[in-house]
LOGU-260167 format. One record per residue: residue in one letter; x, y, z of N, C-alpha, C, CB in turn. Coordinates in steps of 0.05 Angstrom, whole numbers, plus 5000, padded with zeros to 4 digits. Atoms other than C-alpha are relative to their C-alpha. Glycine has a CB too. Layout:
! residues N
aXYZXYZXYZXYZ...
//
This chain:
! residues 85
x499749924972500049074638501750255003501149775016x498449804992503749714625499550305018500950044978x501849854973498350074667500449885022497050005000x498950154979500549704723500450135017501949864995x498549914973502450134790499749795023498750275011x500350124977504349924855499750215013501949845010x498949734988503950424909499949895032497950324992x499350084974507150214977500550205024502149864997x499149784980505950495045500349905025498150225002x499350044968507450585121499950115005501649945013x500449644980508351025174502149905010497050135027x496049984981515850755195502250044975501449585019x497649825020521051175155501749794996501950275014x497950165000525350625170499849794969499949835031x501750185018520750115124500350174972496549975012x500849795019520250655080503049994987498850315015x497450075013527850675064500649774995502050075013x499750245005528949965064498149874970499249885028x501350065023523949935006501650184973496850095005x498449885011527150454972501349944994500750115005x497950165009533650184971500349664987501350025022x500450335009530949464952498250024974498249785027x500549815019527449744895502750074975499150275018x497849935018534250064863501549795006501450265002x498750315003537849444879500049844994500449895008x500050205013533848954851498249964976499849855016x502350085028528849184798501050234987495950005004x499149665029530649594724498250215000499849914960x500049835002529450214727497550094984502250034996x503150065017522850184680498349875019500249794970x501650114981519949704737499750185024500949745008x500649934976521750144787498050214993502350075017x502049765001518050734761497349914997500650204977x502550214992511850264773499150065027500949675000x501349964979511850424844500050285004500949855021x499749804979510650964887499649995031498550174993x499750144963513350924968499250325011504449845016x500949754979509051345017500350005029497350044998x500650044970508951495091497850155003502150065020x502149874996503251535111498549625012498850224967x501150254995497951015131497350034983499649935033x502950055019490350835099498950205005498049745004x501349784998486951295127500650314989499849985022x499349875000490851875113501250114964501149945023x499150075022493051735044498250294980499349634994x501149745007492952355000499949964972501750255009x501050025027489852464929502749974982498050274992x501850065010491152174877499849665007500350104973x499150244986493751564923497049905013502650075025x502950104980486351474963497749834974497850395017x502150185023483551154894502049804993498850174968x498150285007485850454890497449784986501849825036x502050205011483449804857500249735025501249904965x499250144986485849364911500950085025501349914989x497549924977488749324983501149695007498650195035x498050324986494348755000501750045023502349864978x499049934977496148705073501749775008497850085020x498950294990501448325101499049805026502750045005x501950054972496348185162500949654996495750114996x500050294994496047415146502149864997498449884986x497950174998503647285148500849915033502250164986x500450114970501747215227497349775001499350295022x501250174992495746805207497650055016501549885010x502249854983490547285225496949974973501350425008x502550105024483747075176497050185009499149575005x501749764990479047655210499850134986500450135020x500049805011480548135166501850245000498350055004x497749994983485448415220499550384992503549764989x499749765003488349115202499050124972502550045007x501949925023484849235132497050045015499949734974x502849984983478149105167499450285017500149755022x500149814980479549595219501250254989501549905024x500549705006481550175177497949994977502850174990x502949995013475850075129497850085024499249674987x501249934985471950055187499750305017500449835010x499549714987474550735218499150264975503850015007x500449885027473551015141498549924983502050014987x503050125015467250765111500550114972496550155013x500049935016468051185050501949734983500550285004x498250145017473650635033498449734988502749925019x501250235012468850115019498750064965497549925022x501249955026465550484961503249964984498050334997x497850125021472850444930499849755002502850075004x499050345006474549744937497349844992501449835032x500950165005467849514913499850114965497849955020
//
């Protein structure tokens, strides 16, 4: 698994620091260089970040089973389906 990335995003700076700092506070320094933290949102997401193998949304920690906000930027961005399949 040493191909492994994460790459975490948003569009609230705030979120964005708070990862940051939780990151160097609680994972070595070899794990952290695993992620990369963006602002930005799905749609917008710039090369070489717009090729993924996955998307994990925290949508269903409200309990939403629609599809919710993944659904709806796939939907706004069609091209994103040919990635994720």
């Amino acid at each position: 698994m040493d191909h492994l990335e994460f790459v975490l995003l948003d569009i609230s700076a705030a979120l964005i620091e708070e990862w940051q700092l939780a990151l160097k506070k609680y994972l070595p320094k070899d794990i952290q260089a695993k992620f990369t933290i963006i602002q930005s949102n799905l749609s917008t997401l710039p090369p070489p970040y717009d090729q993924f193998d996955c998307i994990v949304s925290p949508a269903n920690s409200y309990g939403r089973l629609d599809g919710g906000w993944v659904e709806h930027a796939v939907n706004r961005r069609p091209q994103l389906i040919d990635k994720l399949e």
